[in-house]
C-alpha distance (Angstrom), angle and dihedral (degrees) to the residues before:
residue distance angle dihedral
X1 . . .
X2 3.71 . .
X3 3.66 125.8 .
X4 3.75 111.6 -112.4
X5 3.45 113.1 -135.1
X6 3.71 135.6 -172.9
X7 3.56 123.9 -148.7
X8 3.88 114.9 -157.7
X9 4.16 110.4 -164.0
X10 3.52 148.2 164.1
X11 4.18 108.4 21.4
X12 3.92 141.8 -177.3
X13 4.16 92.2 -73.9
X14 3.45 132.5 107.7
X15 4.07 84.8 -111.5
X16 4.06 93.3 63.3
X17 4.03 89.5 118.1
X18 3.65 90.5 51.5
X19 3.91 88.9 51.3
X20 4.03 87.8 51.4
X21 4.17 87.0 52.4
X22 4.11 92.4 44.7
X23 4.04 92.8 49.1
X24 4.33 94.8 42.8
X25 3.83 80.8 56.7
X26 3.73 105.7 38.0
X27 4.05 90.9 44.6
X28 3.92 87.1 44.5
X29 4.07 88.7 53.8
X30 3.81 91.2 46.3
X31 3.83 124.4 120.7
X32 3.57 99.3 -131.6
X33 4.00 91.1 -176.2
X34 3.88 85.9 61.7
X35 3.97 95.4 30.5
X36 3.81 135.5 63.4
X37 3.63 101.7 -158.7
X38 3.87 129.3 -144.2
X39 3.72 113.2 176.0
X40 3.79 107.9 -161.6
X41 3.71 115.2 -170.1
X42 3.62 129.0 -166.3
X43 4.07 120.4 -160.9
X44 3.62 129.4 -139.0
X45 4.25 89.4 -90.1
X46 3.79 87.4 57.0
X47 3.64 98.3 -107.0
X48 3.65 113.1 154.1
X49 4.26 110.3 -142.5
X50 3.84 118.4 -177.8
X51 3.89 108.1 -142.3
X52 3.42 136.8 -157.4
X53 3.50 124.6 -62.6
X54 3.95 106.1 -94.2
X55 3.64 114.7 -149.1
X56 3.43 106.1 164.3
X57 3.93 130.6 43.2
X58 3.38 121.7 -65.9
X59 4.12 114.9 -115.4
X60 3.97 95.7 179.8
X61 3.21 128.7 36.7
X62 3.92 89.7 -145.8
X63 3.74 81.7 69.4
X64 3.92 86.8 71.7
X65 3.91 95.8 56.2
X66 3.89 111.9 83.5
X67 4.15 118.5 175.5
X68 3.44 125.2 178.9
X69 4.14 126.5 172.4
X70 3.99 91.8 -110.9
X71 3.92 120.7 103.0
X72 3.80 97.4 -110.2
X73 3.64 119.0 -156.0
X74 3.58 137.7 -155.4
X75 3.76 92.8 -132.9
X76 3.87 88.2 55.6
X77 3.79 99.1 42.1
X78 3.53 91.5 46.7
X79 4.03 85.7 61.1
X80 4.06 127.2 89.4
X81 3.92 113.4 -142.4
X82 3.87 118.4 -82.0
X83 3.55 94.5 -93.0
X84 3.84 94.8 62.3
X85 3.50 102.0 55.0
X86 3.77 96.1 164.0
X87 4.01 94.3 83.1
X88 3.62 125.6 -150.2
X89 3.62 124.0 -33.9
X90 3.61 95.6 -143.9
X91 3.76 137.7 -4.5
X92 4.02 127.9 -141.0
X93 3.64 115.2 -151.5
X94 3.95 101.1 -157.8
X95 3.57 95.8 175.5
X96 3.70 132.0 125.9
X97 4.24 129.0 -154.0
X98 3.35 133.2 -3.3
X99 4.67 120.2 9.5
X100 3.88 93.6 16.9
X101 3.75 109.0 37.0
X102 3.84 109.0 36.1
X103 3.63 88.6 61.9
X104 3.64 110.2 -92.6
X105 3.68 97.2 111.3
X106 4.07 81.4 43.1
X107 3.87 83.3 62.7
X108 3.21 95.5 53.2
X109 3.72 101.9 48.5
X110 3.89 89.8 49.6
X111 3.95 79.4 56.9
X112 3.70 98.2 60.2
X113 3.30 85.2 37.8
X114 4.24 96.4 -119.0
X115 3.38 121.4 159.8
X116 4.10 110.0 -125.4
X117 3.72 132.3 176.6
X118 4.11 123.0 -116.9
X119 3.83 127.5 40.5
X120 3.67 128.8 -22.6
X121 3.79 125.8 -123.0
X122 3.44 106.8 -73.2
X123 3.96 92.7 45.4
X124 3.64 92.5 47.5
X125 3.94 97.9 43.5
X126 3.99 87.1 40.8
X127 4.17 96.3 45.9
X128 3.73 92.0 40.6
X129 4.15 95.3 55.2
X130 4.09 104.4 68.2
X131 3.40 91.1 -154.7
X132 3.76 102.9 51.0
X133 3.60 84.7 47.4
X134 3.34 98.2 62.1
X135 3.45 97.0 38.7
X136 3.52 85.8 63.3
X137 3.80 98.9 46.1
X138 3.62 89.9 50.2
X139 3.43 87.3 62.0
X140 3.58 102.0 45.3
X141 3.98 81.6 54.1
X142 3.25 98.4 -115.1
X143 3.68 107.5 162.4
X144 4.26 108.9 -121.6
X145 3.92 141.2 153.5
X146 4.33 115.5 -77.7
X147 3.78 121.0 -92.2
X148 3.60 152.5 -166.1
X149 3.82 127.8 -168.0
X150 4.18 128.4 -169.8
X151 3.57 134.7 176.1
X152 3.95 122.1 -120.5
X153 4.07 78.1 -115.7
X154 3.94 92.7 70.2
X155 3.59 98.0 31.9
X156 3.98 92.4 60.6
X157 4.19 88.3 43.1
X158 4.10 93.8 56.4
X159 4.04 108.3 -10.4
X160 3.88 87.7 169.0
X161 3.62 89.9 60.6
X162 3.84 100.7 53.6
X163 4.33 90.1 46.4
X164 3.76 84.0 53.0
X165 3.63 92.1 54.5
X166 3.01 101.1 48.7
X167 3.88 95.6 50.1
X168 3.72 86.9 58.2
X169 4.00 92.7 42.1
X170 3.63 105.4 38.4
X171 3.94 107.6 8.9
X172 3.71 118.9 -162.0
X173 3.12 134.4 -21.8
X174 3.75 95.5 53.2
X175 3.74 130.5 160.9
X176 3.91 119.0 -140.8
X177 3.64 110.6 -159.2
X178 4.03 135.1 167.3
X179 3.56 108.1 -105.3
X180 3.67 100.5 -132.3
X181 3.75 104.0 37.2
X182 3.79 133.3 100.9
X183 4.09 134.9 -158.5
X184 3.89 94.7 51.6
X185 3.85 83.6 -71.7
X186 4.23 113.2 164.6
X187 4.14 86.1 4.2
X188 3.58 114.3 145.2
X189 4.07 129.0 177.4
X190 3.64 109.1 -147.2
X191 3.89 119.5 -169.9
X192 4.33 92.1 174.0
X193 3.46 140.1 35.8
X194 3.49 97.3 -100.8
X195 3.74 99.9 51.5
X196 4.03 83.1 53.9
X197 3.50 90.4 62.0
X198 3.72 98.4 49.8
X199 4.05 86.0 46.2
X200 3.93 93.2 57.4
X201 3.50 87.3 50.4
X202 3.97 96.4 54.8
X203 3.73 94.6 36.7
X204 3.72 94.2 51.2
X205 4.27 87.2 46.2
X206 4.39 78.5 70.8
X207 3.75 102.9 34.5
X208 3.89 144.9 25.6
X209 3.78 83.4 -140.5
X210 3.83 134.6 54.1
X211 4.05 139.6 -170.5
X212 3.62 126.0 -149.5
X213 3.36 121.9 -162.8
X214 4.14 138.1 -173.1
X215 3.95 106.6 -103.7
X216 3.79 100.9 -128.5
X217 3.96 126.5 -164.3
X218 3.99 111.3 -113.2
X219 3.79 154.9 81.1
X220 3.90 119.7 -56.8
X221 3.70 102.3 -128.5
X222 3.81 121.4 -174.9
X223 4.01 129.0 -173.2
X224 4.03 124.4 -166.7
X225 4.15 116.5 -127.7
X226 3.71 124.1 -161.9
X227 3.48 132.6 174.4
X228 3.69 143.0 52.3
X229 4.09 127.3 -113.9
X230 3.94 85.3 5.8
X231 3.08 111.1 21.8
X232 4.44 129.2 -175.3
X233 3.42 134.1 -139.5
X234 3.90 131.6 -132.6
X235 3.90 126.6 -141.3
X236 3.69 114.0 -63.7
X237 4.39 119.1 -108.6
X238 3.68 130.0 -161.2
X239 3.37 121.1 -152.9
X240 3.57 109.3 -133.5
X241 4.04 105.8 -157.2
X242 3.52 135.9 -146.6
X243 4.21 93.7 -159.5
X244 3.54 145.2 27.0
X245 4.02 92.9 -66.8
X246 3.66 144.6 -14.2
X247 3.89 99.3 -81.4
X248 3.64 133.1 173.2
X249 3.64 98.0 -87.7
X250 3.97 96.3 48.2
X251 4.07 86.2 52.7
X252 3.68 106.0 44.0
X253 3.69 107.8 14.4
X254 3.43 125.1 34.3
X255 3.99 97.1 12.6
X256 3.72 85.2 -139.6
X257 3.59 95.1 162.0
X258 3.49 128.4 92.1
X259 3.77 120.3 -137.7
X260 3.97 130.1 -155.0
X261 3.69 110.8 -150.2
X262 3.08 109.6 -150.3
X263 3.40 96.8 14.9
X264 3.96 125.1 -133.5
X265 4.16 99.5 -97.1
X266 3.68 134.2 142.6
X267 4.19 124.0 -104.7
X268 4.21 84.9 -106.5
X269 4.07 93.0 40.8
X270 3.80 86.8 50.6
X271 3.85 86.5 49.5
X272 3.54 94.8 55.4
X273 3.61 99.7 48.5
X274 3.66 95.2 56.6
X275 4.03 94.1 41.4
X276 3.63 87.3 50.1
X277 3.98 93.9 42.9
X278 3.83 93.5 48.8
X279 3.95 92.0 49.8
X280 3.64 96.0 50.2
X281 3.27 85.9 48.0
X282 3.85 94.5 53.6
X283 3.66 87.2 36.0
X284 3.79 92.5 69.2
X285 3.73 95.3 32.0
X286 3.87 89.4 -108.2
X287 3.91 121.2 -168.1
X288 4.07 137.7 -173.3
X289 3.49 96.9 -6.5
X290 3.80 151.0 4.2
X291 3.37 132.7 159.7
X292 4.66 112.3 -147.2
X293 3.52 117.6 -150.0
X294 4.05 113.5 -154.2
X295 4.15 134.5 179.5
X296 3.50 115.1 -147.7
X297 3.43 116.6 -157.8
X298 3.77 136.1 -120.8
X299 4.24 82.3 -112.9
X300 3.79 96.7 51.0
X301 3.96 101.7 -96.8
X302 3.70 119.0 137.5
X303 3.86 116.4 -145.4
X304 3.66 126.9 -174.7
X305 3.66 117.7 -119.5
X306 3.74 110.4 -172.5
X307 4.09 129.8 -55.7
X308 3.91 119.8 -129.9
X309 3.76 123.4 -134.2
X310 3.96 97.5 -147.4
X311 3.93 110.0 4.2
X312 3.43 114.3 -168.4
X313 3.70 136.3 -85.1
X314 3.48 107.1 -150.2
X315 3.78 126.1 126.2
X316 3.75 93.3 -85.6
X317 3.38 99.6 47.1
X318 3.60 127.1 123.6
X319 3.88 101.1 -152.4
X320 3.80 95.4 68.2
X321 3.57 91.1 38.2
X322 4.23 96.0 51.3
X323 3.08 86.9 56.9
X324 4.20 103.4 39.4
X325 4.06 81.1 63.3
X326 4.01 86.6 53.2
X327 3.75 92.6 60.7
X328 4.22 98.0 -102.3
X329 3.78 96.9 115.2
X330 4.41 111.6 -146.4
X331 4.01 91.1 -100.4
X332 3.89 93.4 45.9
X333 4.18 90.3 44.2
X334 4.17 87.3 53.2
């Protein structure tokens, strides 16, 4: 018999696009002689609607967005007709950001008590807030770049304050990010005060909470984990950018990044990464999959960045492809 799986894409976040992207390619990659497929996609209201059984690859990703004028539930979509009372075998949340990655839709699985791949709730909830995060890295002593953090709530009460802080904290270069979003969304670089300004502004348009961390001069390194109680870790990339940062467009649009698998790092630089990768990924009680994100520095030092809970899948993505140059082709990782 085949295993019925249910794929859970698109969402209310910022990152719904990227969802559509990650679900064409995982349902395209899909055995369907070992598979019974049942997209499930959720709109930008948060109205769950259970399409059509998809047998064969998907050519558009419009094909993967059904609407209807009924209410649809998540309850309902989450249920197989009468006559197949068994339910699905497994559920795959492939959903980025904010009500499907931080673990709410984790919660609610564990609820109806469905199997699903990835991290659990405390992972997801944990990975997907920056802040927590690196509160909990810090103390797990893994080694990564200063930061400060504020809530819109402060900012509005003394804004001054909080860019005078962090000039005397962080300094410039600085990145202002959202703290709970994904996929470079609401990420600024600021090199003055005035850019830093207009990046509080933006980040806080996504978030009631925002990170700010110390620009630092190196290579973007990134290394794939999989696995559960032990888990193993792929070949290391580096990103090798064309701009400031990896932003939004460079990852999902115009792929203009170029990527270095495996990337060019030393026996004991390659020993770090995965140490560090598997202990952040212990530290946060990872499971299934996580992709870390590292800067190594012009002396040598590797520094954790951040680690995402479901990275995405897409043909410019650098989870697959770690670990395509490890030998686990993309069909054989799903």
């Amino acid at each position: 018999m085949k295993t019925k799986v249910a794929l859970l894409y698109g969402g209310k976040s910022a990152e719904h696009e990227v969802s559509l992207l990650t679900a064409k390619a995982v349902i395209g990659a899909l055995d369907t002689c070992k598979f019974d497929i049942h997209p499930i996609y959720i709109n930008k209201n948060g109205k769950w609607i259970s399409g059509p059984q998809l047998e064969t690859k998907v050519e558009d990703v419009g094909q993967l967005v059904f609407d209807t004028k009924e209410e649809g539930s998540a309850l309902n979509a989450l249920s197989l007709p009468e006559e197949n009372k068994k339910g699905f075998d497994v559920v795959f949340p492939l959903l980025h950001g904010p009500n499907g990655e931080d673990g709410t839709v984790q919660g609610l699985l564990e609820l109806l008590n469905l199997p699903y791949v990835g991290n659990g709730i405390l992972a997801s909830s944990a990975g997907m807030d920056k802040v927590v995060m690196k509160n909990i890295f810090a103390h797990a002593g893994l080694p990564q770049v200063k930061y400060v953090h504020y809530l819109r709530s402060e900012w509005k009460v003394d804004p001054a304050k909080c860019y005078k802080e962090i000039e005397s904290k962080l300094g410039f270069p600085c990145f202002v990010k959202p703290a709970n979003l994904g996929s470079s969304v609401g990420i600024s670089k600021c090199a003055t005060m005035g850019e830093l300004e207009e990046a509080f502004k933006e980040a806080f348009e996504f978030d009631r909470k925002i990170i700010i961390e110390e620009g630092v001069i190196g290579r973007e390194i990134e290394i794939a984990v999989l696995g559960n109680d032990d888990p193993k870790c792929s070949v290391p990339g580096e990103l090798i950018l064309q701009k400031d940062f990896y932003d939004y467009q460079a990852k999902y649009v115009d792929g203009n990044t170029g990527l270095v698998i495996p990337a060019n790092v030393t026996e004991a630089q390659f020993k770090d990464l995965v140490e560090m990768a598997i202990k952040a990924f212990k530290s946060l009680d990872c499971s299934g999959l996580v992709r870390a994100d590292f800067f190594l520095t012009q002396d040598g030092k590797v520094l954790i960045n951040e680690v995402n809970t479901m990275p995405g899948f897409t043909p410019f993505s650098m989870y697959p492809l770690l670990w395509q140059e490890s030998g686990l082709s993309y069909s054989e990782l799903i």
